[in-house]
Structures are given as structure tokens and as C-alpha cells.
N, C-alpha and C positions, 0 to 999 in steps of 0.2 A: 253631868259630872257630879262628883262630891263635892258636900259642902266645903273641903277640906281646898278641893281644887280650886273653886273660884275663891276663894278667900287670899289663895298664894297667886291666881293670878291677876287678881285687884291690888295685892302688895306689891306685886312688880309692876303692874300699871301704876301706884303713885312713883315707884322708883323711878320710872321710865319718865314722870312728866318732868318730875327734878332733874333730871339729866341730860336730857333733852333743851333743857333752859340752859344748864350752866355749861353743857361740852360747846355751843354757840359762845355761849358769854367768856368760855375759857380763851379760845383761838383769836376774839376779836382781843379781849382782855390784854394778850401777849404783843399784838399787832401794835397795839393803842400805846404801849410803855415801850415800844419801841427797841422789845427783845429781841437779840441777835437772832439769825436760823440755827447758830449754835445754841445757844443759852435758852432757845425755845424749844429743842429737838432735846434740853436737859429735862427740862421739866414734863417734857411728855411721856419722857424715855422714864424717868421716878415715878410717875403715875401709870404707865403698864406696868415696871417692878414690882411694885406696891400689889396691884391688883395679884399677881404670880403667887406673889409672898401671901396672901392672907388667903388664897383659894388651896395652898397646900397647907397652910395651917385648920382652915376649915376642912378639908379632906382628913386631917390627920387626928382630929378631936372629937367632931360631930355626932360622929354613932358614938359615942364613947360619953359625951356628956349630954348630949341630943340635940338635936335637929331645929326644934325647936327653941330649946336657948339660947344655941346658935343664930338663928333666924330673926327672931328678937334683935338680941343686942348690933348684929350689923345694921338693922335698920336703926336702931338709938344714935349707933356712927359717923351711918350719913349725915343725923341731924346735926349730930357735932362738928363732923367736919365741915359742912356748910358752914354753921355758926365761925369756925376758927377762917375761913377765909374771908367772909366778910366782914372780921375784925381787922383786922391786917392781910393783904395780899402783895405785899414784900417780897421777893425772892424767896430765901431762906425759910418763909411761911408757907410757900407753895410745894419749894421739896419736900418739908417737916408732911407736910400733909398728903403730898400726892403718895409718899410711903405706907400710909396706912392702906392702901388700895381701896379705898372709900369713898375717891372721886370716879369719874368717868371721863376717858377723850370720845366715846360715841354714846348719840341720842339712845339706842339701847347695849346697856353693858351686858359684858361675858364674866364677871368676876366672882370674886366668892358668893354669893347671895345666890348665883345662880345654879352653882354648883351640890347646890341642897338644893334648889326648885326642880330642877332638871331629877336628881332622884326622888325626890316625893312624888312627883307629877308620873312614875313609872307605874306607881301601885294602880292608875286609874283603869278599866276592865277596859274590855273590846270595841264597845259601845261607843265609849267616849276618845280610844284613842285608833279606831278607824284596823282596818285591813295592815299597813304597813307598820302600825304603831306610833303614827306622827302627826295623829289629826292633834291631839290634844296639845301637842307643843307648836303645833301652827295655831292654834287659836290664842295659847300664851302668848306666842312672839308678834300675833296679829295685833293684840290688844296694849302690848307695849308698844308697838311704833305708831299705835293711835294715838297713846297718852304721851308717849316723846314726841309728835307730831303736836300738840297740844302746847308742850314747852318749850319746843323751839318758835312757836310761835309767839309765844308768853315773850321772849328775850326778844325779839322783832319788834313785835308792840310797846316792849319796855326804851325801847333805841329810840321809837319812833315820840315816844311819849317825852323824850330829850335827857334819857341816861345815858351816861358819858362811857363809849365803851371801857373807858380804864378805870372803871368806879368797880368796888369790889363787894358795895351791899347787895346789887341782885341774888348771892349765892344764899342770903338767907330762905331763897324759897326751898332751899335743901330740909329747912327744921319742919316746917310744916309736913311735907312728903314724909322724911325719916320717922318721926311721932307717932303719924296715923299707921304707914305700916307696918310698926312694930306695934301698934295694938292689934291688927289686922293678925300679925303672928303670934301674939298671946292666944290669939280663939282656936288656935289650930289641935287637933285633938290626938291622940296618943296615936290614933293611925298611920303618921305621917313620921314613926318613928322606926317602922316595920317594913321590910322588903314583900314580896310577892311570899318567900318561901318561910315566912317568922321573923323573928325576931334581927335584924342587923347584926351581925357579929361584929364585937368589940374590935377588932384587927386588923378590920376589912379596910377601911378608912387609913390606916396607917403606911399603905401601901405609893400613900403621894409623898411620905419624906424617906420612901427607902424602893422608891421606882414600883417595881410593880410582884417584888417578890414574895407577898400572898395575895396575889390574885387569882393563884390556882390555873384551873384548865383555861384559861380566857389569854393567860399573861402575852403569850406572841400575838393575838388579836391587837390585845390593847396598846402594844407596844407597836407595831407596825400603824394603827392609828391615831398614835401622841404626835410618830414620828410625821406624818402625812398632815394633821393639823398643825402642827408647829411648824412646817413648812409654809402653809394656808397665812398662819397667821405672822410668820417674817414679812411679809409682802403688805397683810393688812394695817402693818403699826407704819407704813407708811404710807398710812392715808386715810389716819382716823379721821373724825368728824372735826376735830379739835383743829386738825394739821388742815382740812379742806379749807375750813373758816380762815384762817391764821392767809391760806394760798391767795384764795381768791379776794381777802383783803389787799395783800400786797400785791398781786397782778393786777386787778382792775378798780381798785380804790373803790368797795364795796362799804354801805354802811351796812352798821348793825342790822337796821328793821329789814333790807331787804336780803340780809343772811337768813333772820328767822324767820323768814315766808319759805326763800328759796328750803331751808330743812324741814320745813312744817311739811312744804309737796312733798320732798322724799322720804318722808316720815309716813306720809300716808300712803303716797303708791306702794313703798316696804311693807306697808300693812297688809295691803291685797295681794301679794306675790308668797307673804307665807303662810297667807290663809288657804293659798290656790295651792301652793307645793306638796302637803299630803293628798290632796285630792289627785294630783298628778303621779304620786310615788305609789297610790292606791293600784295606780292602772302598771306603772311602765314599772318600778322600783323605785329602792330608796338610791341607790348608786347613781343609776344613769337619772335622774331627778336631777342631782348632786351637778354632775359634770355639764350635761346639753344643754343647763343656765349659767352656770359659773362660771364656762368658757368664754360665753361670748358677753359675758359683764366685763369681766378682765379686757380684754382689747379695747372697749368702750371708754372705761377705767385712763388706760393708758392713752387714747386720746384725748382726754380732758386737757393735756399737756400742750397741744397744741391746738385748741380753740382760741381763734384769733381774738374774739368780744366776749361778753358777758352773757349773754342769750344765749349763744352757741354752748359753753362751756352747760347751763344750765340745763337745755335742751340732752347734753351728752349723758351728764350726771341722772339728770329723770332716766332717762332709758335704761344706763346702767344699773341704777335703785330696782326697778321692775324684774329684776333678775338676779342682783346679785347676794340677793337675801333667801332664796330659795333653799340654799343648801342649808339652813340653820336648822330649821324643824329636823330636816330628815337627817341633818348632823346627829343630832341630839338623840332621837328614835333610834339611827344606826349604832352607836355606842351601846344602847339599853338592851338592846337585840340580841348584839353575836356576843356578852356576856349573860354569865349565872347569874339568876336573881339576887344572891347573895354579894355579887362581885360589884354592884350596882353604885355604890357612894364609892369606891376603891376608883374605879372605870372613871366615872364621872369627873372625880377629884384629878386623875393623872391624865387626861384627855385636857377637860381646860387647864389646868396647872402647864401643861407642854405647850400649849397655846399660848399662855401668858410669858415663860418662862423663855423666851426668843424676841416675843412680842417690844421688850421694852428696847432693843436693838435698834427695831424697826423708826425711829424717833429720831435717835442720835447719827444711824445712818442717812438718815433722810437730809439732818441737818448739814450734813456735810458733803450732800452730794448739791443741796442747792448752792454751796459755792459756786459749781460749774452752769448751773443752770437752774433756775426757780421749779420751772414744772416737773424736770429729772425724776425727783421722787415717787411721780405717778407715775416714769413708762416702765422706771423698774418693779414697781410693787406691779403691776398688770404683767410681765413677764413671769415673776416668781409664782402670781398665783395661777396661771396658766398653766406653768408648768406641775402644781399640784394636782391639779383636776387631771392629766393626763398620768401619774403617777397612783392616784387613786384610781383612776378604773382601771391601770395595770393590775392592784392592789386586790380590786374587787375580783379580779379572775382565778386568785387564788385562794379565795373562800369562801365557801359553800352556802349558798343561800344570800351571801353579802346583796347583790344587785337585786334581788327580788325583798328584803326586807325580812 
């Protein structure tokens, strides 16, 4: 790889270990003050917004003022925002904050930060990013769930070492993280400002606060794949990392430390499953990758709902982790793929912006379906994303080359 690349994905690996630490520490955090399933599902639901809002802002600026300044300053953010919750985590501090989408409800985030990695990471040649085009973003997203594996175990060990889960200084481990990876994207070099075909065009990027009308020849692509992720990701806001923590507190009176072991395993089994998914999309496609894992996570997913103990439920969650991170690499490659090289930050920007942009639903609904029942939230999120994976490879039959990559 370029130096360019491991540098952006050592930045997302410290991203990954702060968030990893505080999306545990956020759910037990909530549990511990004794947040409603309403007033928890608010605060979840502000912090997907957030994330929506500043990934169409960075889609809408970036090629325009660059990538790199961009890149910077959201890591300075994090550190901020870490800093601002562990001064106060008060309600009103938490909405204030979860809006800037600067936090994380999972050990690895989809937000604006990402949405610049995901196009930088496209310039990389053949070499490094495999036959299908998605080895390189499985080695990115293998080395984030190593280092969010790492922080979830950090908040585990922090529990166990006798921090109160309603104490709200652990979030300062966000400053340290934030700090170093925006020195990390200071070194990144004018490369990384540049598509496969020259220079970014100014306009391109502008396409996530006005849908997708210059994206040119790609726009019905991209638009049939906003809508198919944003589907994906209804299902996923209810059941971030934030929301499992918060569950399995309130189900089986779970502490901290053995939260942040239990996400540390699934922090690293996700490692190995998106390291192995280009390697698989190499052979079969990037499509059918996508679906013949996704599928059978989701009903695993939705059985976590009824695991009657703690073991079981953890037993469900491993196996589901083992699979249902596969589709991310070759999410990520498939976007890069069936657009212009030029369409590339445009593409990026309005794929996760549509993902986010449903996502904070996903929280508030959640909250008000456990009225009826605590686990509720997982058999519908396993239904809805089930039915995406069978809508995507409808999807994939009607464009050319989609399932082979």
C-alpha cells in the first residue's frame, strides 16, 4: 500500500480504539442513570442525526476545501467532543454533543471521517486492492475492529478496575485518540486529494445536499444503492453497539467489565470476517459476498431476543459478529466500482449520508417498541435487514457486472 494508506488506516485504528471504549461506556452510561427506553432511544436517535448531518456536510465541502483539512479537523472533534462529555454528561450535554456526529453508538463508526477514507482509500492500484477491489477496505475495516476490540476492552478493564458505570471521565480517552489522528492526517500528501482520473471536481461533492443531480451517468446506480443501504441501515440503528450494551444490561444485569470483554470477542471475530470477505468476493462476487452472509446474521440477530441466559445470548451475538460484517468491505468497493472515477466523493457522500439519514429512526423506534417487549427491537431490526439482502441481489440482476465486482 501507500504511505498515504497506511497512515489513513492507523487514523482509523486510533478512531476505532476510542470508540470502541466509549460506544460500551455510552449504553452502560445510560443504563446506570437510569434513562428511560424513551429518553435512551433520544439520545441515540441525536447521535445517528448528528453523524447523517456532518457526513453530508463533509460530502458537500471536501473536494472544495480538501480532504485533507477536512480530515484533520474531524479528528481535533473527536477530541473535543470526548473532552465536552467528560466534563459534564447531563442530558442536554449529551444531545448538544451527540449532534455534532462526533460520537459513535458502534465499536467501529460509518460517519463523516469515513466517508473521506472510503474515497482516498479508492486511489490505491490492483495490487493492494485485490481482483474485486475490496481487499484494501478489508484490511482498513480488519484493523479498525482490532483497535475497537482493544477499546472495548480498555472500558471492561476500566469497570473492572472499579469505575462506576455512570461516571462520565472515561470519554476522555477520546482526546488522546482525536490528537494523534489528526497529526496522523496532517502527513497525508496532496495524493489523497485526487481521483483515479485528476484532479476532484469542485461539484462532485455537492451532490449530498442536492441528492445526487451531478453525479452524472452513475446517478440511477447510486440512487438505487442509497436507497437499498438506507434500508440496511433502518434495521441497524436498532441495534447498535450502544443499544446491545444498554439491552443486555437491562436483561440480564450485566456489569461493565464483562460488557467489554463480551465486545472485545466481537471486535475481533469482526476483524477476521472482513479480512476474509474480499478474499471471498475475489472468488464468488462482491454481491453474492454481500447477501449469503448478511442473511443468515440477521436471523441470528433476531434470535438474540430470545436467549433465555447470558451465555446463550453471547454464544448468538459471536456467530452473528462472524458474518455480519462481511458485507462492509465489499459495501464500500461496490459503490467505488459501478461509479466514475470522478463520481467517487459524490457516491460516497450520498451512500453513507442515506444510511445515516434513516438511521437516527432506527433508536427512537426501538425506544418505543420496547414498551411492548425489551428484546422487540432485535426481531425487527433482523427482519428489516433480511429483507434488504433479498432486495439487493434483486438489485444486483439489473446491473451489469454488479455481482461479479
Amino acid at each position: 500500500m501507500s504511505p498515504d494508506a497506511r497512515r489513513i488506516i492507523a487514523a482509523q485504528g486510533l478512531r476505532a480504539a476510542g470508540y470502541g471504549c466509549t460506544a460500551v461506556l455510552l449504553g452502560a452510561l445510560l443504563s446506570a442513570r437510569s434513562f428511560s427506553p424513551l429518553r435512551t432511544g433520544l439520545v441515540l436517535g441525536f447521535l445517528v442525526a448528528g453523524t447523517a448531518g456532518a457526513s453530508l456536510l463533509v460530502g458537500a465541502v471536501a473536494d472544495k476545501v480538501g480532504r485533507r483539512r477536512c480530515y484533520v479537523l474531524l479528528f481535533v472533534g473527536v477530541a473535543a467532543a470526548g473532552a465536552a462529555v467528560a466534563a459534564g454528561a447531563q442530558f442536554w450535554v449529551l444531545l448538544l454533543v451527540a449532534l455534532t456526529g462526533l460520537l459513535s453508538t458502534d465499536v467501529v463508526d460509518n460517519g463523516p471521517a469515513t466517508t473521506l477514507e472510503q474515497t482516498m482509500l479508492a486511489n490505491e492500484d490492483a495490487r493492494a486492492a485485490g481482483t474485486s477491489g475490496a481487499r484494501v477496505y478489508g484490511l482498513y475495516n480488519a484493523v479498525a475492529s482490532i483497535c475497537g476490540a482493544a477499546g472495548a476492552l480498555l472500558a471492561g478493564l476500566l469497570g473492572r478496575l472499579g469505575a462506576s458505570p455512570a461516571s462520565a471521565w472515561p470519554f476522555l480517552v477520546l482526546v488522546p485518540c482525536g490528537l494523534a489522528g489528526a497529526l496522523l492526517a496532517s502527513r497525508l500528501t496532496p495524493d489523497v486529494e485526487s481521483s483515479d482520473s485528476g484532479p476532484a471536481p469542485k461539484s462532485g461533492a455537492a451532490a449530498a445536499l442536492n441528492g445526487w443531480s451531478r453525479l452524472g451517468p452513475s446517478r440511477r446506480r447510486v440512487r438505487g444503492l442509497a436507497g437499498l443501504f438506507a434500508m440496511d441501515a433502518a434495521g441497524g440503528g436498532l441495534a447498535t453497539a450502544s443499544f446491545l450494551a444498554y439491552y443486555l444490561t437491562q436483561r440480564y444485569d450485566v456489569p461493565l467489565g464483562r460488557l467489554g470483554v463480551l465486545f472485545f470477542a466481537t471486535s475481533l471475530v469482526q476483524a477476521g470476517s472482513v479480512w476474509l470477505a474480499p478474499r471471498i468476493a475475489d472468488r464468488i462476487g462482491l454481491v453474492p459476498t454481500m447477501v449469503f452472509t448478511h442473511l443468515p446474521s440477521n436471523v441470528l440477530l433476531a434470535s438474540v431476543a430470545f436467549a433465555p441466559t447470558f451465555p446463550v445470548a453471547v454464544v448468538l451475538l459471536l456467530a452473528r459478529t462472524s458474518l455480519s460484517q462481511m458485507d462492509v468491505p465489499t459495501r464500500q468497493a461496490l459503490v467505488m466500482r459501478v461509479v466514475e472515477p470522478e463520481e467517487r466523493t459524490a457516491a460516497a457522500a450520498v451512500t453513507n449520508a442515506a444510511r445515516y439519514t434513516v438511521r437516527p429512526l432506527g433508536p427512537l423506534v426501538g425506544g418505543a417498541l420496547q414498551q411492548v417487549t425489551l428484546g422487540l427491537p432485535l426481531v425487527v431490526a433482523g427482519a428489516v435487514k433480511g429483507a434488504y439482502d433479498l432486495a439487493l441481489w434483486r438489485w444486483s440482476r439489473r446491473v451489469p457486472g454488479a455481482r461479479l465486482g
